[in-house]
C-alpha positions as CSV (number, residue, x, y, z in Angstrom):
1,X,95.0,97.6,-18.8
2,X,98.6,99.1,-18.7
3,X,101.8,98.6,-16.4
4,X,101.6,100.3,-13.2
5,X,102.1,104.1,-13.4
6,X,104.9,106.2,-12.5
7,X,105.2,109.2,-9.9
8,X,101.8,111.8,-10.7
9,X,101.3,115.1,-9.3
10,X,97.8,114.2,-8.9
11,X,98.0,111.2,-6.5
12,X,98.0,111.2,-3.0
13,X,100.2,108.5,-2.1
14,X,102.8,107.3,-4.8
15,X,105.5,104.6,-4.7
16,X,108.2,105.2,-7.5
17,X,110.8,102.0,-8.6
18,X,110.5,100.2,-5.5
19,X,113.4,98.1,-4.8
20,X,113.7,95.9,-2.1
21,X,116.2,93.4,-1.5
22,X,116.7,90.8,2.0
23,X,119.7,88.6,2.2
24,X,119.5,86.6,-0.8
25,X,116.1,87.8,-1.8
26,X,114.8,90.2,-3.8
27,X,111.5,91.1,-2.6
28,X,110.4,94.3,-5.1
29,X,112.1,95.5,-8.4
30,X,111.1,98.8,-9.5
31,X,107.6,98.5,-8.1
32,X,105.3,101.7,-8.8
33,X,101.9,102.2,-7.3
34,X,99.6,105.1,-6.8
35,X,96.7,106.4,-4.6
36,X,94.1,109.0,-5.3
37,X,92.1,110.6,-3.0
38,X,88.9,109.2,-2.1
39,X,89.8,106.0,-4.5
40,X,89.5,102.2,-3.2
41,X,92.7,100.4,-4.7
42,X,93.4,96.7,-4.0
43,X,96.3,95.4,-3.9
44,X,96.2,91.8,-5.4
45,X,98.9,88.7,-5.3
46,X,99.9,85.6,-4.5
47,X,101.5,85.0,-1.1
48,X,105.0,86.4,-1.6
49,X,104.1,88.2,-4.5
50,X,105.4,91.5,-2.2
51,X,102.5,93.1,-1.0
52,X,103.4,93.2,2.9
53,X,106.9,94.5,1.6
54,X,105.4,97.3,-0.2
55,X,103.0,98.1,2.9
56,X,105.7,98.0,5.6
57,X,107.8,100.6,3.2
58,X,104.3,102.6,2.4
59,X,103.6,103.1,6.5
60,X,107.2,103.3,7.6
61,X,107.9,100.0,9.0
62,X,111.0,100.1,6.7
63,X,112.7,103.1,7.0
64,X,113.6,105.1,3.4
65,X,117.4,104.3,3.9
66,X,116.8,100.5,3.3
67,X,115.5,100.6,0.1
68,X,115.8,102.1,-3.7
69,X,112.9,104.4,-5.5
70,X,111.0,107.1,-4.2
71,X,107.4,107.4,-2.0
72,X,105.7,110.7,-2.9
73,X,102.9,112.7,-1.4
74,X,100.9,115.1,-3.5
75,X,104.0,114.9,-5.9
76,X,106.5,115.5,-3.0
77,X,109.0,113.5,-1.8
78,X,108.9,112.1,1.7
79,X,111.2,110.3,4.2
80,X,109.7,107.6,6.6
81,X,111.8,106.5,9.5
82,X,109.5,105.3,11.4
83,X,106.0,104.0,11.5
84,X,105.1,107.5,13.5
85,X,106.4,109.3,10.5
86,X,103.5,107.6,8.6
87,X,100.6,108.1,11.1
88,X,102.0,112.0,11.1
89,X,101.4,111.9,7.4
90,X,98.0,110.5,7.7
91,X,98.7,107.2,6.8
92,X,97.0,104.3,8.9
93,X,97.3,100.4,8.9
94,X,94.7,97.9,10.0
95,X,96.3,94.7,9.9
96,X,94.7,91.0,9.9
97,X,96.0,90.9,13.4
98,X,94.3,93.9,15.4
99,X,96.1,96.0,17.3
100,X,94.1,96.0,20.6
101,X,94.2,95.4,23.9
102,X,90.6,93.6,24.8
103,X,90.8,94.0,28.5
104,X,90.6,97.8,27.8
105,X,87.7,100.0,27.1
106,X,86.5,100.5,23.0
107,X,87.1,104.5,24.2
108,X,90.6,103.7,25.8
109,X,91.2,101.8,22.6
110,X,90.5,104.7,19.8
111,X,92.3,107.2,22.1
112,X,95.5,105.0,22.8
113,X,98.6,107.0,23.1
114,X,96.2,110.0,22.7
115,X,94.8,110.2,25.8
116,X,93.5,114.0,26.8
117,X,94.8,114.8,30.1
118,X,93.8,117.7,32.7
119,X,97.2,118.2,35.1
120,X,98.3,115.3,34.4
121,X,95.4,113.0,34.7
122,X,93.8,111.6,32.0
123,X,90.5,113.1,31.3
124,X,87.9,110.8,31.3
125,X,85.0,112.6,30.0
126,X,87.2,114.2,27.1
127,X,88.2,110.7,26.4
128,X,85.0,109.0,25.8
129,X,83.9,112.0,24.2
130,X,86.0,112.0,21.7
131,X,86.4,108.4,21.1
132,X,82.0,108.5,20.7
133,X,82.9,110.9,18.0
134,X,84.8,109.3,16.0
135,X,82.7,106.1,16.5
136,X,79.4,108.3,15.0
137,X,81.3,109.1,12.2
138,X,81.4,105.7,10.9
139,X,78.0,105.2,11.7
140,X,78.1,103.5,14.8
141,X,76.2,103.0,18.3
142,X,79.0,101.2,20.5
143,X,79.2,102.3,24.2
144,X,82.7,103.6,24.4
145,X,82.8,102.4,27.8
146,X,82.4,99.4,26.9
147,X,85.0,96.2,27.0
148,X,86.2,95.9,24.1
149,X,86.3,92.0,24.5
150,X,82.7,91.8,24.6
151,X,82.3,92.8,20.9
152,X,82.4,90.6,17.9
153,X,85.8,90.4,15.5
154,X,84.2,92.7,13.2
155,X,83.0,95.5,15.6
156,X,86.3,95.3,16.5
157,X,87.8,95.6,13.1
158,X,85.4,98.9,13.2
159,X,87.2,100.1,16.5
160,X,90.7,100.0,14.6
161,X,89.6,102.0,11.7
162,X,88.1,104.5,14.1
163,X,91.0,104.7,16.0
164,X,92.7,105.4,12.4
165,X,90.2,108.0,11.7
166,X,90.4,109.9,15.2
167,X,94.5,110.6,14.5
168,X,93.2,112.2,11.4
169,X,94.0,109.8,9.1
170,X,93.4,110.4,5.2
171,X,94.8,106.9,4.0
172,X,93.7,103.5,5.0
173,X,95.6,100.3,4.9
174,X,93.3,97.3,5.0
175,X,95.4,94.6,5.0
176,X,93.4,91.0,4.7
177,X,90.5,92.7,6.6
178,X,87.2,89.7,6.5
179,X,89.6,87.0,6.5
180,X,88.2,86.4,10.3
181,X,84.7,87.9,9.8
182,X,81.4,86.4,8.8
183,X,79.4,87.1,6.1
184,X,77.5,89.9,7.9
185,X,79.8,91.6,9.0
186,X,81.8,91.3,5.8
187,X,79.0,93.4,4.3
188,X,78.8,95.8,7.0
189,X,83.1,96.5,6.9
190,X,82.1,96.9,2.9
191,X,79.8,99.4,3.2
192,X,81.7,101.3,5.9
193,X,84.8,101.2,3.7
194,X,82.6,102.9,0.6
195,X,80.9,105.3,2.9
196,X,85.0,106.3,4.0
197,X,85.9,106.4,0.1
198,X,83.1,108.8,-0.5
199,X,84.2,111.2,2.2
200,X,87.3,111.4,0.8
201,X,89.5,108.8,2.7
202,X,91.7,106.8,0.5
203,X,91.9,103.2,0.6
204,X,94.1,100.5,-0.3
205,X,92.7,97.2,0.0
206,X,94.6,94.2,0.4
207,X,92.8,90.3,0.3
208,X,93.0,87.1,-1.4
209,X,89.1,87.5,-2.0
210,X,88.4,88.9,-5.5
211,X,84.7,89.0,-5.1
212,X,85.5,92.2,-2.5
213,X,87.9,93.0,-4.8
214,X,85.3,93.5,-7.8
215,X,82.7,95.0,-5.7
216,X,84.8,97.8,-4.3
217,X,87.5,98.7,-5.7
218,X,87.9,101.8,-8.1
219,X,91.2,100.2,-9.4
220,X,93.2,96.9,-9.2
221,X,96.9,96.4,-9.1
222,X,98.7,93.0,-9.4
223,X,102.2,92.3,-7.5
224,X,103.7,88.9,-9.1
225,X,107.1,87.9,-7.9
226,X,108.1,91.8,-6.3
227,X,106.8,93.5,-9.7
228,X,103.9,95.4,-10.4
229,X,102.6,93.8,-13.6
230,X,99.2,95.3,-14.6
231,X,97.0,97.8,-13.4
232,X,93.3,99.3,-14.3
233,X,90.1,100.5,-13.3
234,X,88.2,97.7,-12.4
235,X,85.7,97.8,-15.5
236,X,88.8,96.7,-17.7
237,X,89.2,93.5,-15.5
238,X,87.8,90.2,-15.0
239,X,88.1,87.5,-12.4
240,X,90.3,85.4,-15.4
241,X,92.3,88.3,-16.1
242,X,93.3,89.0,-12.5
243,X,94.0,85.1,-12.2
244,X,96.4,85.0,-15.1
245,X,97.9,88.6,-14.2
246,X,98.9,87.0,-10.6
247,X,99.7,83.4,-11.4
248,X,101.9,83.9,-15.1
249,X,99.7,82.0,-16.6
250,X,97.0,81.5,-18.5
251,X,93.5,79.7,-16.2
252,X,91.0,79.1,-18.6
253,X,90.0,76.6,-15.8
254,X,90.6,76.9,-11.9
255,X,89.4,73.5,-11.6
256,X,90.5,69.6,-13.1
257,X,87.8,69.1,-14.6
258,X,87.2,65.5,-14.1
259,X,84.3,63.7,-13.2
260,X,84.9,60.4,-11.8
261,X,81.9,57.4,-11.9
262,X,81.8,56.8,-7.9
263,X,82.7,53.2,-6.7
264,X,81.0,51.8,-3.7
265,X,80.2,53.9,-0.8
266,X,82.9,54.3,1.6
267,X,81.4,56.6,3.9
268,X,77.2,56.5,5.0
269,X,75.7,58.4,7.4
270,X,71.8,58.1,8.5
271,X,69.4,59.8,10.4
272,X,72.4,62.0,11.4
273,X,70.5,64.9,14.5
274,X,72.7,66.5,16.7
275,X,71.6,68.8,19.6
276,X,72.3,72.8,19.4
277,X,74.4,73.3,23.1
278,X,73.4,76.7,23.4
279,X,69.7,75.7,22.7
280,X,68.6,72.5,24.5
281,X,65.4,73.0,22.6
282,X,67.1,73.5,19.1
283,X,69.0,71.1,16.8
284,X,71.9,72.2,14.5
285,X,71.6,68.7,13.0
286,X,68.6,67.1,11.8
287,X,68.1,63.6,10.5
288,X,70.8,64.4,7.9
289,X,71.6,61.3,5.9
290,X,74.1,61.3,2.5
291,X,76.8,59.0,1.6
292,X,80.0,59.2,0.0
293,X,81.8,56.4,-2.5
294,X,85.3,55.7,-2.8
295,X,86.9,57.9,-5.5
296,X,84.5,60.6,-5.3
297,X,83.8,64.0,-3.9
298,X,80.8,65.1,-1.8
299,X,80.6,68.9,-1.8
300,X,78.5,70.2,1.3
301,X,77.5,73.4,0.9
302,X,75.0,76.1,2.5
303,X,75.0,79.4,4.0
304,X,76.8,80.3,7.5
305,X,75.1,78.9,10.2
306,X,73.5,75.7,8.2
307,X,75.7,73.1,9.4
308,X,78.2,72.5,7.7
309,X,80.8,72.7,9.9
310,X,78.7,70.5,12.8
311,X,78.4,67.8,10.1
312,X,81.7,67.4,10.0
313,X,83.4,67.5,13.3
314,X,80.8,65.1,14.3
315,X,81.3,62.5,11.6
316,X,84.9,63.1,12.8
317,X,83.9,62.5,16.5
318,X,83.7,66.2,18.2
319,X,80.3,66.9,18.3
320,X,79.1,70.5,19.2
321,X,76.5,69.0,21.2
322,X,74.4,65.0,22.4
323,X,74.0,63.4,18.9
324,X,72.0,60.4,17.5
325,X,72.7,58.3,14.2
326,X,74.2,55.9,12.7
327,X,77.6,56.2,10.8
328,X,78.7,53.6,8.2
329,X,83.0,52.9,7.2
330,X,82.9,50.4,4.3
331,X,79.2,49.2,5.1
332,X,79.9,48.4,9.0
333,X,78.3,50.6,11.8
334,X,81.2,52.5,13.6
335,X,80.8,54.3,17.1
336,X,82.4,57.3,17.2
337,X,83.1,59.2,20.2
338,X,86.5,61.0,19.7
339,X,89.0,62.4,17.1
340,X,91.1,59.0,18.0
341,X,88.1,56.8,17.3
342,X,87.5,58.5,13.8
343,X,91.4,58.1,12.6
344,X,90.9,54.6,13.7
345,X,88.4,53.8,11.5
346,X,89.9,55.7,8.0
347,X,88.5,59.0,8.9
348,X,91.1,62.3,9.1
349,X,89.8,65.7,9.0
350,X,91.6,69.3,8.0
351,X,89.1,71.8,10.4
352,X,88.3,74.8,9.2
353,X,90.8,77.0,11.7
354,X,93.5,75.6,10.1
355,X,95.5,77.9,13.0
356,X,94.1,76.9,16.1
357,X,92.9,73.7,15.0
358,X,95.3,72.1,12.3
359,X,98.6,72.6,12.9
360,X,101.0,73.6,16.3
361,X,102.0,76.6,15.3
362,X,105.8,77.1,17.3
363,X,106.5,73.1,16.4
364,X,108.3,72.7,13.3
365,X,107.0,72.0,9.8
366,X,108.1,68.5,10.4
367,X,106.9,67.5,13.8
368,X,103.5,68.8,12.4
369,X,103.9,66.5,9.4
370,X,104.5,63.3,11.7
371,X,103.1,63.8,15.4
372,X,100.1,61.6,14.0
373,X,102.2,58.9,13.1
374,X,105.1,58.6,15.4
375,X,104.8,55.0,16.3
376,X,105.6,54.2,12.4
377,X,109.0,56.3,12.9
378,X,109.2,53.9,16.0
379,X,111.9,51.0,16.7
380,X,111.5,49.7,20.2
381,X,110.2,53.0,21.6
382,X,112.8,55.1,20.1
383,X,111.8,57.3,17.2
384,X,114.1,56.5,14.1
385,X,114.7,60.4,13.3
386,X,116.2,59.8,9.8
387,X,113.2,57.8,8.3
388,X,111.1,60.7,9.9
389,X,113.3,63.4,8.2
390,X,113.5,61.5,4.8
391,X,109.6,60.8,4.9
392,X,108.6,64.4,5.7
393,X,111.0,65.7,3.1
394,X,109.3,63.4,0.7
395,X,106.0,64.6,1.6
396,X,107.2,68.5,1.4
397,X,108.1,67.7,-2.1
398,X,105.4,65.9,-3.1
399,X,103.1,68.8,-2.0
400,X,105.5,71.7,-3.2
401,X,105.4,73.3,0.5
402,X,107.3,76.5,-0.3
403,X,109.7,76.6,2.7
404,X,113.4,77.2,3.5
405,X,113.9,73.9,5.9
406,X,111.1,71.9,7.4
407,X,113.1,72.4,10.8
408,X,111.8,75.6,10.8
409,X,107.9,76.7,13.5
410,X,104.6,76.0,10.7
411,X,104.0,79.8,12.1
412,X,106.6,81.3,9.4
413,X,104.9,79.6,6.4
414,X,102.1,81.2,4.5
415,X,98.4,80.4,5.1
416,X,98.9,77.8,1.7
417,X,101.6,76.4,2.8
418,X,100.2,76.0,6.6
419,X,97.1,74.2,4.7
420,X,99.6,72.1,2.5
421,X,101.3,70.8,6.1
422,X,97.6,69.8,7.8
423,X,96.9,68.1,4.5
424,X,100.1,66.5,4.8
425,X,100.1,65.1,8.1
426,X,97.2,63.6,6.9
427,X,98.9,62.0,3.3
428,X,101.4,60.6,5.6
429,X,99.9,57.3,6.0
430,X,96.5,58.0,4.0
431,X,92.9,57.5,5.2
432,X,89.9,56.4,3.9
433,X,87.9,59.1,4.2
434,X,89.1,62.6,4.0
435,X,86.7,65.7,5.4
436,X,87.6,69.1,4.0
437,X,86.3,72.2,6.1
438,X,86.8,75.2,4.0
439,X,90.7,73.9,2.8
440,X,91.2,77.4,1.0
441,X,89.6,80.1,3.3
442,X,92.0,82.5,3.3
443,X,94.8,81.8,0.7
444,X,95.7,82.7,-2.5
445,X,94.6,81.9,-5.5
446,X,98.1,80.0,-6.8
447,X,97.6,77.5,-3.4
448,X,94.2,77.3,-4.4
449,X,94.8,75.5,-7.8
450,X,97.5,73.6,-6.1
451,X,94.6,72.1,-3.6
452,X,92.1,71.3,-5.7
453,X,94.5,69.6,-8.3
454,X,95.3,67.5,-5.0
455,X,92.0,66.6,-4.2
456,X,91.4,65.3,-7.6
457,X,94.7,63.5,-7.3
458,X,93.3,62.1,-4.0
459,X,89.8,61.2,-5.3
460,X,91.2,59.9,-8.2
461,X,93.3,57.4,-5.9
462,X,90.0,56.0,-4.2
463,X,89.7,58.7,-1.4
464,X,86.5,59.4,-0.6
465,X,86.2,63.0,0.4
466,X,84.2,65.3,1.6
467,X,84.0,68.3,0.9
468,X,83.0,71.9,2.5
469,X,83.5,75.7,1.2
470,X,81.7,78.3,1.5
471,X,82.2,79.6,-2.3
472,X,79.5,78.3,-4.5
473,X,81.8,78.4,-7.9
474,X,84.6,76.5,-5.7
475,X,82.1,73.3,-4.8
476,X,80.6,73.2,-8.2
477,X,84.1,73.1,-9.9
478,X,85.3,70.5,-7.6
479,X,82.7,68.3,-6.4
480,X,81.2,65.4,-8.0
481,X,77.9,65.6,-6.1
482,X,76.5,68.5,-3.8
483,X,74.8,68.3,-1.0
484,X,72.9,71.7,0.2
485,X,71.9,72.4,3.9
486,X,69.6,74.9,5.2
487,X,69.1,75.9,9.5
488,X,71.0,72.3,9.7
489,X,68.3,69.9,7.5
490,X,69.0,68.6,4.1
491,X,67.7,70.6,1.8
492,X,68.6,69.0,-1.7
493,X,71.2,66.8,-3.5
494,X,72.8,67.6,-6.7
495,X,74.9,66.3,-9.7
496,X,77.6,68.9,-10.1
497,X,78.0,69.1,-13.8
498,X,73.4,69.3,-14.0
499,X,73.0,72.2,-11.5
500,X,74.1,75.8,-11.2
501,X,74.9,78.4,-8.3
502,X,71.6,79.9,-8.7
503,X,70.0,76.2,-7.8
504,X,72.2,75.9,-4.6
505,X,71.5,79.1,-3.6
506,X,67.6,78.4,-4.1
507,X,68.1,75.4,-2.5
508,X,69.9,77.1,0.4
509,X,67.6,80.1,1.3
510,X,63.9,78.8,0.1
């Protein structure tokens, strides 16, 4: 393990002293990095450790006059202006958010901006050709006349890095590239991404998800606060060491570590079966029965497609499909037909698309915080906007939401931050009973901690919650009990501190 290197003849790619500074913020200080050719390097951090700063100067986003150091290329120094200066120099980006244009064809796509022409028409045939090319060197049999829109987010992903690889690119970007995929096709963008490495295309690979991390990567480097702190091969690391590299600080523990003796049950549901809409013949739910006491935390776990996700919007009143059971608040039977219903009756929910589905993105931080609860902020009809300003600054503190002014859309916060707000709005005026659908998919590991000390905080305080992930050591370390589901049926229920991954995961899959 050593500091990050200096400038090397030998690497492909090199950044040298990095310094960046934005009004009144210093975003990199003497930040070095390198890339060798055919090597898989992640990139590591917490959010605003620098890592989108250091890509936008590495592909040309930010030109060479607006910052300090040096980027090299085979030991010589280049200039980017712009982001075509990179692409000339073989350097590609693949972003979280693809850019593609659906309504197009997955041949118009890889060729865009490219397009052959024949006297000034573009040339069809010469198009598709080439774009089937460049799809058959990554392996794959897509139509290139096909919509794009009528392939999955990952073939998609696919389509951008062979768009990359048909201007000749030698260096990918991968910035946050599963965050939107499923397990599947998580594997299959993996073993695309070694094949590229072992052809000789460089890689850097940027995502909050260490397990990729560890099975990829040739080396890691971690970016805390705008400096490069440590970098290795990935032999010399662990998951503990990257932790404490990124956060400052030592995490013997991710978790609290408490186990609390449950009270009595807040939350029962029996003979839960809901119907599959795509499959009138098929259930995604089937006579699913658990319940959950006050101060304690149910962790629901299974693989993609058991039902986790089902359970939960239908507890919370938007079922996927025509549903039988019944659901118990404080040991009454409660009907249940709508989101409105369920806040009603104690229950709030933070939904797994925290984007979509959590939070109005262009409304500010504090109209997310309090459009639940407006008729508390409410005098006569008219809202009383300095109790809703002092309350959601209260709440902001309380949860440490890293922002300049809650004024400002949820949109410009990061993913943890965004999750801190929907937990929030929540935390307001709190529930009863609290359902969790993935809370960290997708955010560092620093907001990670943060959560999961606020769910113990929460449990501790005679919540019940419930609680989904789709990491096995994340629902072991902060659940009290576990409950497994397999093609949507129970399929066992465990204490947390008497069972181990490898008994989920039985329980899961046999």
């Amino acid at each position: 393990m050593r500091m990050c290197p200096k400038a090397s003849d030998t690497s492909l790619l090199c950044a040298d002293g990095i310094t960046k500074d934005f009004p009144g913020v210093r975003a990199l200080e003497d930040v070095s990095f390198d890339l060798k050719e055919g090597e898989i390097h992640a990139l590591v951090g917490e959010n605003g450790a620098g890592k989108s700063t250091l890509i936008k100067i590495l592909s040309g986003v930010i030109p060479s006059s607006e910052f300090q150091g040096r980027i090299l290329q085979e030991g010589a120094p280049t200039h980017f202006v712009t982001p075509r200066d990179a692409e000339v120099a073989g350097i590609a980006v693949i972003h979280q958010e693809l850019a593609l244009v659906p309504h197009l064809s997955v041949g118009e796509n890889i060729l865009l901006g490219n397009e052959p022409h024949r006297r000034g028409v573009i040339d069809s045939d010469r198009l598709f050709s080439g774009a089937r090319d460049a799809l058959e060197r990554l392996g794959l049999d897509i139509d290139p006349r096909l919509e794009l829109s009528r392939l999955s987010v990952g073939l998609k992903q696919l389509v951008e890095i062979a768009k990359a690889l048909h201007k000749d690119a030698r260096i990918l970007i991968l910035d946050e590239p599963t965050s939107a995929l499923s397990e599947e096709e998580t594997r299959l963008l993996l073993s695309l991404v070694r094949d590229l490495s072992s052809q000789g295309t460089s890689v850097i690979y940027i995502t909050h998800k260490l397990e990729e991390v560890f099975e990829i990567a040739d080396r890691i480097t971690v970016l805390r606060d705008g400096c490069s702190v440590a970098c290795g091969r990935r032999e010399d690391w662990n998951r503990d060491l990257v932790v404490h590299h990124m956060v400052g600080r030592p995490l013997r523990e991710l978790y609290p570590g408490r186990r609390r003796e449950p009270a009595e049950p807040v939350l029962e549901v029996d003979n839960l079966t809901v119907r599959d809409p795509r499959n009138p013949d098929r259930d995604c739910l089937r006579e699913i029965s658990f319940h959950v006491c006050a101060g304690e935390v149910l962790g629901i776990a299974g693989l993609m497609g058991a039902g986790r996700s089902e359970l939960l919007s239908t507890i919370f009143g938007y079922p996927p499909g025509p549903f039988h059971g019944v659901v118990r608040v404080g040991g009454q039977p409660v009907t249940i037909r709508s989101p409105g219903d369920a806040v009603r009756n104690g229950i709030a929910m933070v939904p797994e698309d925290r984007g979509t589905q959590g939070l109005v993105q262009i409304a500010s931080v504090l109209e997310n915080l309090t459009m639940s609860h407006l008729k508390r902020f409410c005098t006569g009809g008219i809202i009383d906007r300095h109790l809703e300003y002092q309350q959601s600054m209260s709440q902001s503190r309380t949860l440490r939401i890293k922002t300049s002014s809650i004024l400002v859309p949820a949109a410009t916060l990061s993913g943890g931050n965004q999750q801190k707000v929907v937990l929030g709005k929540w935390l307001l005026h709190p529930p009863r009973i609290l359902l969790l659908d993935d809370p960290t998919r997708g955010i560092d590991v620093g907001a990670k901690v943060e959560i999961y000390n606020l769910i113990d905080r929460l449990a501790s305080d005679g919540l019940a919650v419930v609680f989904v992930s789709s990491e096995l050591p994340e629902v072991l370390g902060v659940a009290d009990r576990i409950l497994v589901l397999r093609e949507g049926r129970p399929a066992g229920e465990f204490r947390s501190d008497e069972t181990t991954q490898e008994m989920i995961m039985e329980a899961a899959t046999t």
